[in-house]
Each structure stands twice: as C-alpha cells, then as structure tokens.
N, C-alpha and C positions, 0 to 999 in steps of 0.2 A: 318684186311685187308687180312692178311694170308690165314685166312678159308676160304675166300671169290674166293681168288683166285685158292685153289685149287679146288673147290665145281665147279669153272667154268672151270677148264681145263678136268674133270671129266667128264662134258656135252659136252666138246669138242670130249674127247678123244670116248663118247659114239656114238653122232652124226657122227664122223668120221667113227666109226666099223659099224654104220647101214646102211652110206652110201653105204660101202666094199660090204656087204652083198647083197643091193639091185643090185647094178650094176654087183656082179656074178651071181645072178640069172637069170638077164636080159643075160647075155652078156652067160651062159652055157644052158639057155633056160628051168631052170628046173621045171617052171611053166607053162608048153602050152596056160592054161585058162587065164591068165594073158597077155600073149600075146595078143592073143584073145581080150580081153576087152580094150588093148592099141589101137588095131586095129580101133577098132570099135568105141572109142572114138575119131578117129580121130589125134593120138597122134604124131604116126609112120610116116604118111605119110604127106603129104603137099596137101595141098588143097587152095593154095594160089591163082594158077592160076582160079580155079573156081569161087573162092570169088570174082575177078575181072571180071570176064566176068557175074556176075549175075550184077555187077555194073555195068558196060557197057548198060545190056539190058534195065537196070532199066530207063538210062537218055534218 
C-alpha cells in the first residue's frame, strides 16, 4: 500500500509542476502561436451571447 501511495503522490506532485508551467506560459505570454490558436479556437473569448441569438433566430 506504501508504493502505492507514493507512485500516486509522484503523479500528483508531477501534474501539479505541469500545471505551474502551463499557466506561466499562458499568464508571461511566451508562446504567441499558442495564443493564437486559443483564439481562434474560441477558448479566450465568450461567444455565449451569439450562441443565443442563432437560437433565437432559429425559433
């Protein structure tokens, strides 16, 4: 049960530093292209109120 436990704090401790990393990159910008493809994917912004008014037209 020991191994077990540490094997799993290990995947914690790894998922936690990848987290670290991704959110500095986002957060100092040091991928522009990434940005970019957030964009563009629709990620960044809100697009809520459109979604409702295509419904709107739709009824």
């Amino acid at each position: 049960m020991k191994k077990i436990e540490r094997i799993i704090m290990k995947i914690i401790i790894i998922q936690f530093a990848f987290l670290a990393v991704s959110q500095m990159i986002h957060h100092w910008d040091l991928f522009p292209k990434l940005y970019e493809l957030a964009e563009y994917e629709g990620v960044s912004k809100s697009n809520f109120t459109k979604i409702l008014e295509t419904f709107e037209q739709n009824n």
